[in-house]
C-alpha positions in Angstrom: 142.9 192.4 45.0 139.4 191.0 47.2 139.0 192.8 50.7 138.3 190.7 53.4 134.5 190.4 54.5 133.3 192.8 56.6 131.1 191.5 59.7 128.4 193.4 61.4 129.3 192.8 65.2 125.4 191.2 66.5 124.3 192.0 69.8 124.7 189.0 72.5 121.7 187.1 72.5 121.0 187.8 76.3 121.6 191.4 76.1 118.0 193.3 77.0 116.1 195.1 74.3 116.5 199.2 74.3 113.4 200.1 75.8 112.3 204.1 76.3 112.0 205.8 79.7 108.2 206.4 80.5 109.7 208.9 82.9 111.5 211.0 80.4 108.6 211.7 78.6 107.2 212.7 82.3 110.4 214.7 83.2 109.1 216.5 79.6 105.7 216.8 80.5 106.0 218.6 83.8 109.0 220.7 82.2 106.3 221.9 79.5 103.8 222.9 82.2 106.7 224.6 84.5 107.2 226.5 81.5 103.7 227.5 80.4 103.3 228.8 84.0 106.2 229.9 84.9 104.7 233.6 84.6 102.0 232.6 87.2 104.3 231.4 89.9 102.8 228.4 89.3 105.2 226.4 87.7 107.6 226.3 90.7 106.1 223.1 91.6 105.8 220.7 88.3 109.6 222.3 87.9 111.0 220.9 91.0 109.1 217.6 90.1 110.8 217.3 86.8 113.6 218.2 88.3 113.7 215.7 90.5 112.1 213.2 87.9 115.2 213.9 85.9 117.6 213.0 88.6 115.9 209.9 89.0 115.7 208.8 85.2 119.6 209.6 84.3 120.3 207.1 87.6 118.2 204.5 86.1 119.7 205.0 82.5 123.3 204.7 84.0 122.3 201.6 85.8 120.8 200.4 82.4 124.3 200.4 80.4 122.3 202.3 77.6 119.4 200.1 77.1 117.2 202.6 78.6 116.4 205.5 75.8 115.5 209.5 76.4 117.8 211.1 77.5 117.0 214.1 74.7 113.5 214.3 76.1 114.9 214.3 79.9 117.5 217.5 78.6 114.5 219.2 76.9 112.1 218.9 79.7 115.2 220.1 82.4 115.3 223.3 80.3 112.0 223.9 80.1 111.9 223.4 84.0 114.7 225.8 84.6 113.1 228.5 81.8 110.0 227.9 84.6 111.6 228.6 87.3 113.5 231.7 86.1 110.1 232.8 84.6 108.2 232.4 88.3 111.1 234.6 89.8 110.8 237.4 86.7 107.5 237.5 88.1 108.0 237.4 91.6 110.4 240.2 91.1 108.0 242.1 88.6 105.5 242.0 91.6 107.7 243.1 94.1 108.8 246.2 92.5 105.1 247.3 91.5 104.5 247.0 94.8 107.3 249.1 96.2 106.1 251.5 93.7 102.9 251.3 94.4 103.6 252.1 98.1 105.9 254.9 97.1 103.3 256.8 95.4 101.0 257.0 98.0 100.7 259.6 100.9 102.1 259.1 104.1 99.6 260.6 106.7 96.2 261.4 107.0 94.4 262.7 103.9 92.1 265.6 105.7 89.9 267.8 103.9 90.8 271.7 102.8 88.6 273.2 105.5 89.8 271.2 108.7 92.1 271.9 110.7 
């Protein structure tokens, strides 16, 4: 008994090329440095911007009918913008209750001397 033939489907000669995202790799970027100072408050900011980056590159890659690649790198740098942000509000938090406490252990009046009076 032969099998028929088995074709590998080719792509149509005018379909584009898969080309990667320059901005996933950017969305990745800023997502690493969100999360390496994320403790320093700092990271806020290059998290929102991949954040935003992000939005932009999955709008572009649905508009590319999956010719446009990194969408693993996009994911990646998202949650390392997130781990950011939640890092910069650990902080923020950290440094609000020292604070408290630092206020709460001082002394509420006037700190005279023993023989004053």
């Amino acid at each position: 008994m032969t099998f028929p033939a088995t074709t590998v489907p080719t792509r149509h000669p005018m379909d584009p090329e898969p080309a990667p995202s320059t901005k996933a790799r950017a969305v990745f970027a800023l997502g690493l440095a969100a999360f390496l100072t994320g403790a320093l408050v700092g990271g806020v900011i290059p998290a929102t911007v991949a954040l935003l980056l992000a939005r932009q590159v999955r709008r572009q890659a649905y508009d590319a009918g999956g010719y446009l690649l990194g969408a693993a790198w996009v994911r990646r740098g998202e949650r390392l913008a997130w781990a950011g942000i939640v890092l910069a509000l650990t902080a923020l938090v950290v440094a609000s209750i020292a604070g408290l406490l630092h206020l709460a252990g001082t002394t509420g009046g006037q700190d005279f001397s023993s023989n004053t009076d």
